[in-house]
C-alpha positions in Angstrom: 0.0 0.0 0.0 2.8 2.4 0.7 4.0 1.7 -3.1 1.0 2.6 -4.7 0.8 5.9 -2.1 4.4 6.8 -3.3 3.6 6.3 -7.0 0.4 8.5 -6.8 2.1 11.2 -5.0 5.2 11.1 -7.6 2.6 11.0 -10.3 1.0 14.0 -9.0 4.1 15.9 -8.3 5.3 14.9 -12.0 1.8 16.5 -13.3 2.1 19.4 -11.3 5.4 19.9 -13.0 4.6 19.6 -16.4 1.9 21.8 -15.8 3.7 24.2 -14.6 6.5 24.1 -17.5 3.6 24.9 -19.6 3.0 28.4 -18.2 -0.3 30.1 -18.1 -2.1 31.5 -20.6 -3.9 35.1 -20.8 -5.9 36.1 -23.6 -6.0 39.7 -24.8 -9.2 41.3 -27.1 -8.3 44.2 -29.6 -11.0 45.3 -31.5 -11.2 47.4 -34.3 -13.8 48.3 -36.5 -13.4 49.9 -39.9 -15.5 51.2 -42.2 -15.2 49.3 -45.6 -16.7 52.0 -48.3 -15.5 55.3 -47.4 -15.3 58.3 -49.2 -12.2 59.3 -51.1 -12.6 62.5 -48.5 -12.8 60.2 -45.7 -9.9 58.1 -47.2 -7.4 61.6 -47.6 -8.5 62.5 -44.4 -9.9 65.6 -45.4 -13.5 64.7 -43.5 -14.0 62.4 -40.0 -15.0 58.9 -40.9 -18.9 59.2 -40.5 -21.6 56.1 -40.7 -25.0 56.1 -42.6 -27.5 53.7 -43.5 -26.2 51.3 -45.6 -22.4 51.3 -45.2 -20.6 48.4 -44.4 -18.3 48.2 -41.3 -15.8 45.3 -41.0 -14.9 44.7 -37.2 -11.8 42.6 -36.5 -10.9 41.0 -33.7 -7.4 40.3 -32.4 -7.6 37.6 -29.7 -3.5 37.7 -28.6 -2.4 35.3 -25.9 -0.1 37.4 -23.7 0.6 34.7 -21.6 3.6 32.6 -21.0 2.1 29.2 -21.8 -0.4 28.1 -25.0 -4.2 28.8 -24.9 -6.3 26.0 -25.0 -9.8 26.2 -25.5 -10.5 29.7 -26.2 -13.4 30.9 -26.8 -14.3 35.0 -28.0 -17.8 35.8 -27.9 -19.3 39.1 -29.4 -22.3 40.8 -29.7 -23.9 42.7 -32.5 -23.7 46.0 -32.1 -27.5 48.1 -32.2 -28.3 49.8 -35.1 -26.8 47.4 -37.4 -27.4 44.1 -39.5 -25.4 41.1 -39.8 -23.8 40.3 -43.2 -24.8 37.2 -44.1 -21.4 35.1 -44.5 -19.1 37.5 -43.2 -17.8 35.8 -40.0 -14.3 34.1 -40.3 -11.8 32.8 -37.9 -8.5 31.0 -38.2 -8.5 27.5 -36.4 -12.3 28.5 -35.3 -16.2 27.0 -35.5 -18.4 29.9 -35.5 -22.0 30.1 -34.0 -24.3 32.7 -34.5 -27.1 33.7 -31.4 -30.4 34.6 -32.3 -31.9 35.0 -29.0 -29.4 37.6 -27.3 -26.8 34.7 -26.8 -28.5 32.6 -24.3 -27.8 29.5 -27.2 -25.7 29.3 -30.1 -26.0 26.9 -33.2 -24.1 27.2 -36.2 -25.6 29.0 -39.4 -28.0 28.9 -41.3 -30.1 29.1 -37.5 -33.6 28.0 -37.5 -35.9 29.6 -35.3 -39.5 28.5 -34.9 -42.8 31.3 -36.6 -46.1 30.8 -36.5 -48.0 30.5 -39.9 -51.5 32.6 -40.1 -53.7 29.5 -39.2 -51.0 29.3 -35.7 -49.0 26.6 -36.9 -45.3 26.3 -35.7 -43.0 26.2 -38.5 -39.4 26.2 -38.7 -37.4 28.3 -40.8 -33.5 30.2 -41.3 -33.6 33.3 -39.0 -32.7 36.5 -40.9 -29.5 38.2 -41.2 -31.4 40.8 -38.5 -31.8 38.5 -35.6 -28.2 37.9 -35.5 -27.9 39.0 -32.0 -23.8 37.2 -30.9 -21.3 35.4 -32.8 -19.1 32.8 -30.9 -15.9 31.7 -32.1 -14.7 28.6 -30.8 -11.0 28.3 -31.4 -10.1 25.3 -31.9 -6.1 25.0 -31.7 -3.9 26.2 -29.1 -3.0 29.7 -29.5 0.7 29.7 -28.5 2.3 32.2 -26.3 3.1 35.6 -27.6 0.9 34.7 -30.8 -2.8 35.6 -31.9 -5.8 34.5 -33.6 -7.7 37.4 -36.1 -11.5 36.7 -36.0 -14.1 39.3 -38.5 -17.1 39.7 -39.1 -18.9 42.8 -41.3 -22.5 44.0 -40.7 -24.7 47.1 -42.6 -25.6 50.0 -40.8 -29.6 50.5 -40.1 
């Protein structure tokens, strides 16, 4: 019995120790948004960058590990902004499964999302929820981010 005690304990000394050769991770969020069809004015810098309906804004996330060991797991969630659509097949991510909310991100559920309508007679139905319900989008990155390195994650939406 003492055997097996020893072996456990220098197993979990051993784990303990390549744990902690691994480091610990901490992931940073830099996001930037950008509008994609400015003016030539707004390009020179002659004018401020200003938003009406219609114009497309690309936002970009930078998800950086600033950590001293690789990031496992991660996972960047962000919401729609108000006053603006969703751009139907915008969302990419290196390494990542994206999932799109509908319901203010209380689930997620990769696109196209069905949501259930009623019919005029009150029938449930099924069907693809609109680029306007797009409430969150998750991206679920799916290999390590190593230390000092990052993961870029966009997505564009229209302006109301």
């Amino acid at each position: 019995m003492k055997t097996v005690t020893t072996l456990m304990l220098l197993g979990s000394l051993l784990t303990a120790a390549v744990l902690s050769a691994q480091g610990t991770p901490n992931l940073v969020i830099d996001i930037q948004e950008e509008k994609v069809n400015m003016t030539q004015a707004e390009i020179d810098g002659n004018v401020p960058v200003a938003y009406a309906p219609g114009d497309t804004i690309r936002y970009t996330i930078f998800a950086k590990n600033t950590g001293d060991g690789p990031m496992v797991d991660a996972t960047v969630v962000d919401p729609v902004p108000e006053n603006v659509i969703y751009v139907i097949d915008s969302a990419t991510g290196e390494d990542a499964r994206i999932l799109f909310s509908v319901n203010g991100g209380m689930r997620y559920s990769v696109w196209p999302v069905m949501v259930t309508a009623t019919t005029a007679n009150g029938t449930p139905v099924q069907r693809e929820a609109g680029e306007e319900q797009v409430t969150h989008i998750k991206w679920l990155i799916e290999a390590p981010i190593p230390a000092g390195e990052q993961k870029v994650l966009t997505f564009k939406v229209v302006v109301k």
